[in-house]
N, C-alpha and C positions, 0 to 999 in steps of 0.2 A: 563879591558874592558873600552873604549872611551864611554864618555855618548851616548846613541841610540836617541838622538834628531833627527825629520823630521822635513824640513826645506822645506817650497813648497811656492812658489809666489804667491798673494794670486788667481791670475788668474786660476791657479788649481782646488780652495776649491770647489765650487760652483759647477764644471762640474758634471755629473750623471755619475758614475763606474758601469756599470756592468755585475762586476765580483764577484767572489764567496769570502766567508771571509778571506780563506786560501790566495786567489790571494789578496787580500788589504792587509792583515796583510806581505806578502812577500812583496808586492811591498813598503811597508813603511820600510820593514827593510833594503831594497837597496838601497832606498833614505836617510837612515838614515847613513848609512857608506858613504854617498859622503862625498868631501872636505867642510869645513863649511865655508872656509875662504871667504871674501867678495869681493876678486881680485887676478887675477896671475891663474888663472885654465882655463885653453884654451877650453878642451877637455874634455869627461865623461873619468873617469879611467875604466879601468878591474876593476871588480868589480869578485874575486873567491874566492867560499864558499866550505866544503866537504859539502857532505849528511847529518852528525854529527852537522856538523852548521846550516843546512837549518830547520832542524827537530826540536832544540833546539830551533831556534825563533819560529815558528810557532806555536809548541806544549807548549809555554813556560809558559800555566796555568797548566802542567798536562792534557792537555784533549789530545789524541791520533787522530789529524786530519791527520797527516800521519804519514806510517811507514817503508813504504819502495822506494828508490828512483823513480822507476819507476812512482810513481804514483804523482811525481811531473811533467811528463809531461802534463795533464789536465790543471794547475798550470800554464803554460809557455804556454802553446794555447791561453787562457785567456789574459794573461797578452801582446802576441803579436797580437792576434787578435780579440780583445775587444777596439773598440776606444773608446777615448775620444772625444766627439765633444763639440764643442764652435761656438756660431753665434750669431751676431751683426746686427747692419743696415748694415755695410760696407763689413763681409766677413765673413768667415766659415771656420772652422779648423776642420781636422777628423786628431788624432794619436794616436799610440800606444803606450804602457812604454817603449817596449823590442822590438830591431828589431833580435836578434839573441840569442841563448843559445845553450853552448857547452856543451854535457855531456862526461867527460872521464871515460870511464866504468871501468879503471881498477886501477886508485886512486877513483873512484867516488867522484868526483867533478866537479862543474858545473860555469861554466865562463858566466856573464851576459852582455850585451851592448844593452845601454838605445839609445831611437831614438833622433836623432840629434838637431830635433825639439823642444825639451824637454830642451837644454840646457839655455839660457835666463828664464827658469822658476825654474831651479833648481841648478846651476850654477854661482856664483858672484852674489848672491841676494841680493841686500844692500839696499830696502826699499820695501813697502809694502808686506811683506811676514808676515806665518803662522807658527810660533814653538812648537813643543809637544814632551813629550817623546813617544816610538814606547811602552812602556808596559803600559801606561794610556790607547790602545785600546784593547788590546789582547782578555781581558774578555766581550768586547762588543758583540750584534747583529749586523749583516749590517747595521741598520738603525742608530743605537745610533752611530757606529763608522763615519757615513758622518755627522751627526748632532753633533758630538762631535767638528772635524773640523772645521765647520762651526761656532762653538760658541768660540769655539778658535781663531778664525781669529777676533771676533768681543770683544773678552773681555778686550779689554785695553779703550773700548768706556764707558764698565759698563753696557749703554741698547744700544738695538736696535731693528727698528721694521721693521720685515721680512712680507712680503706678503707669505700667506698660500699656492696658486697655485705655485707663479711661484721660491718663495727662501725657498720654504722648501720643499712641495712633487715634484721639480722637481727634485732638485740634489740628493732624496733618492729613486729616481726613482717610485713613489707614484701619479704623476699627473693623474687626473680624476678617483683618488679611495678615499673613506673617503671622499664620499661628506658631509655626515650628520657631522656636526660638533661636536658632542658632541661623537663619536663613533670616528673621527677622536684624537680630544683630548684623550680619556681612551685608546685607543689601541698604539697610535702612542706615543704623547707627556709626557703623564702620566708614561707609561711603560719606556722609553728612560729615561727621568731625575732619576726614581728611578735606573736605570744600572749606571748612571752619582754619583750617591751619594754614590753608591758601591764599585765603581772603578776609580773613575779619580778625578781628582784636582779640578773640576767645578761642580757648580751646578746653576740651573736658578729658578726663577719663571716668569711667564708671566700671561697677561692678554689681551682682546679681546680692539683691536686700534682701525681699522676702522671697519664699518660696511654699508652695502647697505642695507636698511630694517634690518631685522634680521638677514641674513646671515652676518657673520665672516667672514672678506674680508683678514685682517692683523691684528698682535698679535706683544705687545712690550714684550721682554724679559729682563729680569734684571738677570746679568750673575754672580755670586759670584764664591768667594773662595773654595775650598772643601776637607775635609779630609778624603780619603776612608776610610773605614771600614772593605767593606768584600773581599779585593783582598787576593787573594790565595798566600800561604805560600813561594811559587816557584817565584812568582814575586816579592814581596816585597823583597826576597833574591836578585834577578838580581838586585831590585833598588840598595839595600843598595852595591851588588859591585859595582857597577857603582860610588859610589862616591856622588849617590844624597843624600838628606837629611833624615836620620833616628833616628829614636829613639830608646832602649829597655825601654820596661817598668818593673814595678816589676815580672811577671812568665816571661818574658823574649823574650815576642813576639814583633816581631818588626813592630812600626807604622812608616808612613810616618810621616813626619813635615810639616807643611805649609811654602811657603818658602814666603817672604816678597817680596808685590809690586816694583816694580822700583820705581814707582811717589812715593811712602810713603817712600822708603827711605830714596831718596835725597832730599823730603821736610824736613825728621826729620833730616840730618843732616845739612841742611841749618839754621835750627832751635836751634842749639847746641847739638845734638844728637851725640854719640861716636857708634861704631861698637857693642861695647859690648855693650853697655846701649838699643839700638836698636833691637837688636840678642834677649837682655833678656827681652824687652818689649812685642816683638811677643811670645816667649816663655810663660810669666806668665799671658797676658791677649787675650780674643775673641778679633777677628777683625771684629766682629760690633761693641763693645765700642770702640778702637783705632780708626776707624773711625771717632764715632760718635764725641768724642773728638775731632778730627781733623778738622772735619767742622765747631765745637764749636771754636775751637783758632783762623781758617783763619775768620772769624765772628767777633772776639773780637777785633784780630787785624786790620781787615779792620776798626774798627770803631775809635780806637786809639791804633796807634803803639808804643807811649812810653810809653801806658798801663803796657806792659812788658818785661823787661829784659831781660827773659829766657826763650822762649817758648818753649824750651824742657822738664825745671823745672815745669812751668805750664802746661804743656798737661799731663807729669808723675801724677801730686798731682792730676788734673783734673779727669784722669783714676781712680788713687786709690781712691778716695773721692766720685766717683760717682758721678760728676758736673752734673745736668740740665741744657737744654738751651731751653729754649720757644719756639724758633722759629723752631726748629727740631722738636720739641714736637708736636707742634701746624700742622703742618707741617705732619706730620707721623697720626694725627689723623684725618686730614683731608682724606690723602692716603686711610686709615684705611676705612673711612667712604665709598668715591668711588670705595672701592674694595668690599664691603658689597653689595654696592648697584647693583654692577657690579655683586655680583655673586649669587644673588638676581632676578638680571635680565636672566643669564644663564641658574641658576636651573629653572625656569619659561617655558624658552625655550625650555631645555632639557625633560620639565614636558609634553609640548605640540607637538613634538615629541614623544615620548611612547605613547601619547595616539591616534594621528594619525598612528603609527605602530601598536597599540592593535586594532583600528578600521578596521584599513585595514585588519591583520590578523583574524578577527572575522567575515569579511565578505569571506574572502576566504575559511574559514572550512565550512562555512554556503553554500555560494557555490559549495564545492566541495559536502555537503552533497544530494545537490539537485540534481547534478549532479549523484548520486548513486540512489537517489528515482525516477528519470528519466529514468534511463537504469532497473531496475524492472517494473518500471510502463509506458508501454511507452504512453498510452493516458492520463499522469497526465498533460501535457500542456495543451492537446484540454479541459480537465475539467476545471483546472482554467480559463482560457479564457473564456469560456461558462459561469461559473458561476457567472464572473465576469465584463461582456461585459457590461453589462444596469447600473453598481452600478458605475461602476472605471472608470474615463473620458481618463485617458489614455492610457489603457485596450482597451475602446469603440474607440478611435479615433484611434487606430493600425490598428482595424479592418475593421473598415472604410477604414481603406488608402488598403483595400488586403494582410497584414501582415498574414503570418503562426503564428502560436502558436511557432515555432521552434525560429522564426525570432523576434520575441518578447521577445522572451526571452534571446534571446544572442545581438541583440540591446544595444548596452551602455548604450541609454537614459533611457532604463526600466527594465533591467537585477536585479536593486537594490529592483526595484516595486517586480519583479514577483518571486524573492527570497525570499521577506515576507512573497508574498500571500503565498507561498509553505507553510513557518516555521508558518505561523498560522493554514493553513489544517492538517499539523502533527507537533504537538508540543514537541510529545513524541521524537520524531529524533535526533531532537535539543535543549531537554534539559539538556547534559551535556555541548556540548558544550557552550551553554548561561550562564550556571552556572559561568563554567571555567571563560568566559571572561568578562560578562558583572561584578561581582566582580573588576575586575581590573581596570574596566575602570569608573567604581562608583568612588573606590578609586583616581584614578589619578585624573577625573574630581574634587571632594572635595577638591582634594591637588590645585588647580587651584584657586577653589572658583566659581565654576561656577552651 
């Protein structure tokens, strides 16, 4: 089996799909069987699969998302009539993957053709494109698999710092939901990176860039290496046919390998590094310390080049010996210190949130309770009012103005007023719920310092 590489320009990554998992995980496995070559391909090929094939990629963690041909046509509705759109200052593109799909009912087999449009993006790509393999998503959510892409398109940069609205909840189809940032991060960002550490070769951290006030405008990402863990038995199998890189270990289960940078390896062989000495270097150490080494040696030699002879000899002993460099040191604890303070600042934020959501929830039980003591009691308006008309200046000047007791009460400016007055007239009402929340909002307030 040919490696399942998808290979998309990066004009692609960004756009918002949507379509269902089955429809992306298909449409990357079509894209993945094109020509790779970078010149000489005019025209999309036929592209024909049987049923037996279609069901093996799709289904290829073991989960049973289809089972019988028919019900790939949903699948092929999606896939032709689900556009993509793209728009600019200058113009607007609406297309589809698929402008046709043959099914032969009596080989059941199904003949694809990609829309024309499509070809400058997926066709003779010979620079700014996006490369992955098609089983690094299989085991993803919709969300993790467009965010997956998209951090694939950017990881040869190392970081990058995306805008929240418009280069992350748009292309995962998320704009104007997860406004609260901290519900945005635990649901969205949090959950995705841990499916990323599971299954695919990447993993990130990030941190809050810009900000307007307190809101979290843009977030830098720091995009690393990564060795899954928990991909299912059935995929690491397809890997290892495929030719990619694997390992057995001692019970015989087999892990992925990490496979070495470009940039690191034609820096270490420009350094004196041989294939094997390189192959064994990624093998026997992390690639935070062979970095960290590495920015130790371009450091030493920037400073003096005939310092040394063999900076492959040096950066080896360096690794083994556990070199210190100051300036990384100093450097990482300063990082250290702005990410402290950074999420210092967050938890804070995050703290004053909850407590404006425990407020507001504590006033809507409260309300709604009044709301019940009001339909039992219907003259407990005209009472409070009365009671309260000569003591309470804002009571007294409602009713000055010919305000109802009704209208006073549902009033925005005094609705909050004459909710008290109620919860102090019966206090019994309202003492579990006070119970419940005024506790929490003790607590959170403390957690504040306020």
């Amino acid at each position: 089996m040919a490696k399942l590489n998808v290979k998309k320009a990066n004009h692609l990554i960004p756009l918002e799909e949507r379509i269902s998992k089955s429809a992306q995980l298909w449409i990357s496995f079509l894209i993945a069987n094109l020509p790779k070559s970078k010149e000489g391909v005019d025209d999309f090929p036929t592209l024909d699969f049987s049923f037996r094939e279609v069901k093996a990629a799709i289904n290829a963690d073991g989960k049973r998302r289809i089972t019988e041909s028919k019900e790939l046509k949903k699948i092929h509705k999606e896939l032709m009539g689900t556009p993509l759109w793209y728009e600019d200052e200058d113009q607007a593109d609406m297309v589809a993957w698929l402008t046709r799909v043959r099914w032969d009912k009596k080989t059941d087999r199904f003949t694809y053709f990609f829309h024309p449009a499509l070809k400058p993006y997926l066709l003779n790509v010979k620079e700014h494109y996006t490369l992955y393999n098609y089983f690094y998503r299989v085991c993803l959510s919709p969300n993790a698999m467009k965010f997956y892409e998209l951090l694939k398109m950017y990881q040869y940069l190392g970081k990058i710092e995306l805008e929240i609205e418009e280069d992350i909840k748009l292309p995962l189809g998320l704009k104007g939901r997860y406004k609260d940032y901290y519900n945005f991060r635990r649901r969205v960002l949090d959950s995705i990176l841990q499916e990323l550490i599971d299954y695919t070769d990447i993993r990130y951290e990030y941190l809050p860039k810009k900000k307007i006030g307190k809101k979290v405008i843009s977030l830098e990402f720091s995009i690393f290496r990564n060795v899954p863990k928990n991909l299912p038995k059935s995929i690491l199998e397809a890997v290892k046919e495929q030719g990619m890189p694997v390992e057995q270990d001692q019970n015989d289960e087999i892990v992925l390998l990490p496979t070495i940078p470009p940039h690191h390896y034609s820096q270490l062989q420009k350094w004196g590094g041989n294939d094997k000495a390189i192959n064994a270097l990624f093998s026997n150490f992390k690639i935070e310390l062979i970095e960290y080494q590495i920015r130790h040696l371009r450091r030493v030699l920037k400073q003096d080049t005939k310092k040394i002879d063999n900076p492959f000899a040096w950066l080896l002993k360096a690794i083994q010996n556990n070199y210190t460099d100051t300036v990384q040191d100093q450097k990482k604890t300063n990082l250290e210190k702005r990410q402290r303070i950074e999420m210092q600042h967050l938890k804070r934020a995050d703290l004053e949130q909850q407590l404006k959501r425990l407020e507001f929830d504590f006033f809507e039980q409260k309300k709604a309770l009044c709301d019940q003591l009001i339909a039992q009691k219907p003259n407990l308006l005209h009472e409070i009012v009365e009671q309260h008309k000569t003591i309470n200046k804002p009571v007294a000047k409602a009713v000055q103005k010919g305000r109802s007791p009704l209208e006073i009460y549902t009033d925005k400016w005094t609705t909050s007023m004459m909710v008290h007055l109620i919860q102090n007239a019966y206090p019994d009402t309202f003492a579990s719920t006070e119970s419940k929340f005024e506790l929490e909002i003790k607590k959170t307030k403390k957690l504040l310092g306020y």
